[in-house]
C-alpha positions as CSV (number, residue, x, y, z in Angstrom):
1,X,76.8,109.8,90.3
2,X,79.7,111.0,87.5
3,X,80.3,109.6,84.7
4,X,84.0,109.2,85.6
5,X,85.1,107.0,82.1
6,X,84.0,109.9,80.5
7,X,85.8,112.5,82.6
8,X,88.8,110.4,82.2
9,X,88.9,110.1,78.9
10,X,88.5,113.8,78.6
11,X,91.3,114.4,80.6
12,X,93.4,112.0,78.5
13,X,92.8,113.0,75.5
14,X,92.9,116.9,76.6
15,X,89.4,118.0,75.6
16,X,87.6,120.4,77.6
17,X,83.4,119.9,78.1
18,X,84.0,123.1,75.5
19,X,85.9,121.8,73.0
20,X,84.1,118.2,73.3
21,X,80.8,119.9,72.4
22,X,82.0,121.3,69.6
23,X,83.3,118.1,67.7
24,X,80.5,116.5,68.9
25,X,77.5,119.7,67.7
26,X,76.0,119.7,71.3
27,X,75.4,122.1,74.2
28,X,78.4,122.2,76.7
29,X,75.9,122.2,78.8
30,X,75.1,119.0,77.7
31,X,78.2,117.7,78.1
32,X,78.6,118.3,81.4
33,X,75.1,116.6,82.4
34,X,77.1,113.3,80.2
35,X,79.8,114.1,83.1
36,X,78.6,115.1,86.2
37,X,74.9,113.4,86.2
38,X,75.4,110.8,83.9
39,X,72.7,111.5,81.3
40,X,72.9,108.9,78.2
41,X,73.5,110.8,74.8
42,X,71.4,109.6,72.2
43,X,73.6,106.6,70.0
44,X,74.6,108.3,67.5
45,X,75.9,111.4,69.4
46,X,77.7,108.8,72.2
47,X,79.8,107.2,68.8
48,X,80.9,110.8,68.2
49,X,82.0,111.6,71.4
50,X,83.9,108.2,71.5
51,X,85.8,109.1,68.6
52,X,86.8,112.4,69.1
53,X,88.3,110.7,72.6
54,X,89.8,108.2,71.2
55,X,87.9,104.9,72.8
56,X,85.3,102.9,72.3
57,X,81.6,103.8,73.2
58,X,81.2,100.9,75.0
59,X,83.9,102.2,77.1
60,X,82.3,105.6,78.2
61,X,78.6,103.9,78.5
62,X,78.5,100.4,79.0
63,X,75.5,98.9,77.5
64,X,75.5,95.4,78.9
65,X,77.1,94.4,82.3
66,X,76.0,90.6,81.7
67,X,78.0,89.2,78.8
68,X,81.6,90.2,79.3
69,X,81.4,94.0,78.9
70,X,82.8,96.4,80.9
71,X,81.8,96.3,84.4
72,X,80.0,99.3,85.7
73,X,82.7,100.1,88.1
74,X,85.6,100.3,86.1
75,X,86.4,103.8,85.1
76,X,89.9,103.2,83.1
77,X,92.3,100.2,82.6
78,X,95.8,102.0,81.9
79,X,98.4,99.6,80.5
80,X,101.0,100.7,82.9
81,X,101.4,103.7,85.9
82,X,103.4,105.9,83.5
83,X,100.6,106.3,81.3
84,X,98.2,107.8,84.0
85,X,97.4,111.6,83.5
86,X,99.5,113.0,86.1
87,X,96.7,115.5,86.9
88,X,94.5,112.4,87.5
89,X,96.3,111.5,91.4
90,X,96.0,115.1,92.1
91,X,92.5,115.3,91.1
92,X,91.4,112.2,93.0
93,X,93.6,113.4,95.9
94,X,91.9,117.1,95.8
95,X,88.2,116.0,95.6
96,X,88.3,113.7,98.5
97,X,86.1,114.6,100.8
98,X,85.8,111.4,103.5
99,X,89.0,109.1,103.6
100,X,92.3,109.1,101.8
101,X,94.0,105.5,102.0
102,X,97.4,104.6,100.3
103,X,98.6,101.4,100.5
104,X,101.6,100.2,98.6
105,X,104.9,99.1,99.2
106,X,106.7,102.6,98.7
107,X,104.4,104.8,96.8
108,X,107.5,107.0,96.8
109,X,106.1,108.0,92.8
110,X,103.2,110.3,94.5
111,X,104.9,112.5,96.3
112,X,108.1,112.4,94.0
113,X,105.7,113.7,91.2
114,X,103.6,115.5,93.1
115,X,105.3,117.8,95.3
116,X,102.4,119.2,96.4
117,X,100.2,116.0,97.3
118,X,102.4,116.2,101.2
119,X,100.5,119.2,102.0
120,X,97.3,118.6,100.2
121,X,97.4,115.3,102.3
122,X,98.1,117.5,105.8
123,X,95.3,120.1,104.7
124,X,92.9,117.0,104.1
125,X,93.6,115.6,107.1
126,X,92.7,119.3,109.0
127,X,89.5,119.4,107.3
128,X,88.4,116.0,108.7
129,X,89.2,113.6,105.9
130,X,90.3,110.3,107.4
131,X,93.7,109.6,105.8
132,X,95.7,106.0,106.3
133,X,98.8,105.5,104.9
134,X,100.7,101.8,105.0
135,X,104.0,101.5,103.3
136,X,106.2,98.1,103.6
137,X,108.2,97.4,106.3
138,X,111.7,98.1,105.1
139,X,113.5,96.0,107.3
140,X,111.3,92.8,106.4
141,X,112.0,89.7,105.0
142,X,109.0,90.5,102.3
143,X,110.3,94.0,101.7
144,X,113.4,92.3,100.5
145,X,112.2,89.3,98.8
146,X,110.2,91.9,96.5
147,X,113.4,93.4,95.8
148,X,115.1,90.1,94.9
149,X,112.0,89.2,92.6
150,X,111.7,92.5,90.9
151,X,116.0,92.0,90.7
152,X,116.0,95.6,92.4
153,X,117.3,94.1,95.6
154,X,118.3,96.4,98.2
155,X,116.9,99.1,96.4
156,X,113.4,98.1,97.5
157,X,113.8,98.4,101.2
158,X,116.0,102.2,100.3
159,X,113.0,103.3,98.1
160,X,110.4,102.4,101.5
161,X,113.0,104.3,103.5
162,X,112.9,107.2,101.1
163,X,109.1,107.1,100.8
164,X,108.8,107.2,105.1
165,X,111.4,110.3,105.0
166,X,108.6,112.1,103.1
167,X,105.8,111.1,104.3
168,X,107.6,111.6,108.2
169,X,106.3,115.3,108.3
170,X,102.6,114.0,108.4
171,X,103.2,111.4,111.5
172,X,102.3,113.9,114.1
173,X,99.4,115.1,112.2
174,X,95.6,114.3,113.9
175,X,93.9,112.7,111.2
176,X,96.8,110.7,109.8
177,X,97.2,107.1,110.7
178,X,100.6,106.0,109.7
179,X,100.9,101.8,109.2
180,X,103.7,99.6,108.2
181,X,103.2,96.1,106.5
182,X,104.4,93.0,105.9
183,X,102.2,91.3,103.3
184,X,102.9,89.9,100.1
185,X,100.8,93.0,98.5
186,X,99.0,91.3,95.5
187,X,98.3,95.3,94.4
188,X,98.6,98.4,95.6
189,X,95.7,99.8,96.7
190,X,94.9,103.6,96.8
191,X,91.2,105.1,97.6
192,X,89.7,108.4,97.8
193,X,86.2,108.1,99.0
194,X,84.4,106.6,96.1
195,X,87.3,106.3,93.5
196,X,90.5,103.8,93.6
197,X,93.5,103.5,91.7
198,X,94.7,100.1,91.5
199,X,98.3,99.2,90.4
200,X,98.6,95.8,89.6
201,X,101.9,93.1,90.7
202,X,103.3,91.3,88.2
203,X,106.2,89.0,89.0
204,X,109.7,90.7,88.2
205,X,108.0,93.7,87.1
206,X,108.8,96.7,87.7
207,X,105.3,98.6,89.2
208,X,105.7,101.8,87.1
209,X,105.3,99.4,84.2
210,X,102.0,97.2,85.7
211,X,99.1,98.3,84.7
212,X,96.3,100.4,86.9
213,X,92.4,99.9,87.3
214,X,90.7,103.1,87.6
215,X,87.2,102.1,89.7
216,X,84.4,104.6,91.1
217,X,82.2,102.3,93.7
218,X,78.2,102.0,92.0
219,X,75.8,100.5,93.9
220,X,74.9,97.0,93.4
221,X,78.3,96.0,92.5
222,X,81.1,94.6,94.2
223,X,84.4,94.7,92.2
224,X,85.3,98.2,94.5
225,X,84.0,96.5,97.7
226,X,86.4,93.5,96.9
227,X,89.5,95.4,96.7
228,X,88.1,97.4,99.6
229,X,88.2,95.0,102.0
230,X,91.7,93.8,100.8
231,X,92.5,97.3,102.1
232,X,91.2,96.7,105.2
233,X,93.2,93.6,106.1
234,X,96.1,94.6,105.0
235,X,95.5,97.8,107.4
236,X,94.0,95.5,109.9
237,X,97.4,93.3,110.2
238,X,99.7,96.7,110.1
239,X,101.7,98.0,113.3
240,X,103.4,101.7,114.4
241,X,107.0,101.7,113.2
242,X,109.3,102.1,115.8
243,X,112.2,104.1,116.9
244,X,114.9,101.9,115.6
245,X,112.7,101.5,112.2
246,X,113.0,105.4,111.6
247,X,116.9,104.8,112.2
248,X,117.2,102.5,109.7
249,X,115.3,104.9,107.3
250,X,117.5,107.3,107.4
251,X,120.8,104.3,107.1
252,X,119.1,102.7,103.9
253,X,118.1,106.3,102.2
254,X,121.4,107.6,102.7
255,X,123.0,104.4,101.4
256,X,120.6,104.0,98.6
257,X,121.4,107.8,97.6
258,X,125.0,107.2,97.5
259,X,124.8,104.0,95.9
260,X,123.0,106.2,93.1
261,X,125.2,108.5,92.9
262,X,128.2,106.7,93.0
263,X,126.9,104.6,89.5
264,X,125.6,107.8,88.3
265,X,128.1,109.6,88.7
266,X,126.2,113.0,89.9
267,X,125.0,114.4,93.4
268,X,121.9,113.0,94.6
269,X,120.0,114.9,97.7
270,X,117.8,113.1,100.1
271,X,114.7,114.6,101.5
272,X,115.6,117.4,104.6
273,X,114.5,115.0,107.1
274,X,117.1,112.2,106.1
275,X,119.9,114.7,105.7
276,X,119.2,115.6,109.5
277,X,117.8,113.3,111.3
278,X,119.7,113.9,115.0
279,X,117.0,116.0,116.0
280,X,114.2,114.3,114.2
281,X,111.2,112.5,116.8
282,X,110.4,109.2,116.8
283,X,108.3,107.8,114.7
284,X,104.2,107.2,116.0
285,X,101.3,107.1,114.4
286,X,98.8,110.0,114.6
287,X,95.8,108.9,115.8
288,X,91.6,110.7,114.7
């Protein structure tokens, strides 16, 4: 198992294993065992490292999972989605090697900000990684309510329709199971094999602003397991969006887009496959 705390933390505060081992008078060497085999540096050496990151020790190697310290599983807590690494969603994305699942209500920040994650997700999926992806039903009446609680409105239901016109190139994809939803969606829930990025709901909050859970499953405890099988019934109660449900995509994207504009005042372009969507297949669900 990896010490993923630690590699996080690294990433954050921009330190390679090099430069780490220098601050800290080790081996790289030795820093990558901290990393990639979880070996326990000696006390003293572990309080460096912590400092030169920037965190607690306790943080990167948990002494004591009984009396309120950080449980085993937790990698990170960020105090909002904007304050994740951008390279940490590719990285998770890149190294998965069984499933991919991404459950939200629009995750349309993941392919917005990574522009690449579309095609990593397709090339995934042609290497035999299972990938499942449930957005929210746009046209439902919990797709809307979110949008009245967050005081975004229609905007909610546009930014699902945005999110399915670019994830729409991956439907006829083998591999790629594409769900929609109409939960209440507690969290959003995204997990690549052993790892999961959490992003917490907060009433009337926007989600960029909520904060995320970074966990890596470790055997013997549950906290992953528990959000796991949350997962699984939100996938479980999920349906094949129909024909008239990529119609309305394109109506609510193209509406949303000039709704933008218009209060923008510039020139806002949709994805290719709202802008033409007369010769554009229905949507179904790819199936392993």
């Amino acid at each position: 198992m990896s010490n993923e705390r630690l590699r996080t933390a690294m990433v954050t505060a921009g330190l390679s294993e090099q430069e780490l081992a220098d601050r800290v008078g080790v081996d790289p060497k030795t820093v990558q065992r901290w990393v990639t085999q979880e070996r326990l540096p000696h006390r003293r050496t572990a309080i460096q490292a912590a400092r030169a990151l920037g965190v607690d020790v306790e943080a990167l190697w948990p002494t004591d999972q009984s009396t309120g310290q950080v449980p085993d599983e937790l990698v990170a807590l960020y105090p909002h989605r904007s304050a994740v690494p951008k390279t940490l969603w590719f990285d998770v994305l890149e190294q998965a090697e069984r499933e991919i699942g991404l459950m939200a209500y629009a995750s349309l920040f993941l392919p917005e900000e990574n522009p690449e994650a579309i095609g990593l997700l397709r090339a995934k999926a042609r290497d035999g990684v299972r990938v499942r992806i449930a957005l929210g039903d746009p046209d439902s009446p919990e797709a809307r309510l979110r949008g009245e609680e967050e005081q975004l409105y229609e905007a909610i239901p546009a930014r699902i329709a945005m999110a399915i016109a670019y994830y729409r190139p991956l439907f006829d994809q083998a591999g790629i199971e594409f769900r929609l939803h109409r939960t209440t969606l507690y969290n959003s829930i995204f997990v690549f094999d052993d790892q999961m990025l959490i992003n917490q709901h907060i009433y009337g909050t926007y989600g960029y602003i909520a904060p995320i859970l970074h966990l890596q499953r470790k055997p013997g405890n549950d906290m992953f397991d528990t959000y796991a099988r949350s997962f699984e019934r939100v996938w479980d109660a999920g349906y094949a969006p129909s024909a008239e449900t990529g119609g309305r995509t394109a109506s609510l994207t193209a509406a949303s887009t000039a709704s933008a504009s218009e209060r923008s005042g510039s020139t806002l372009v949709a994805p290719a496959s709202v802008r033409d969507t007369s010769s554009t297949p229905p949507v179904r669900t790819a199936t392993t």
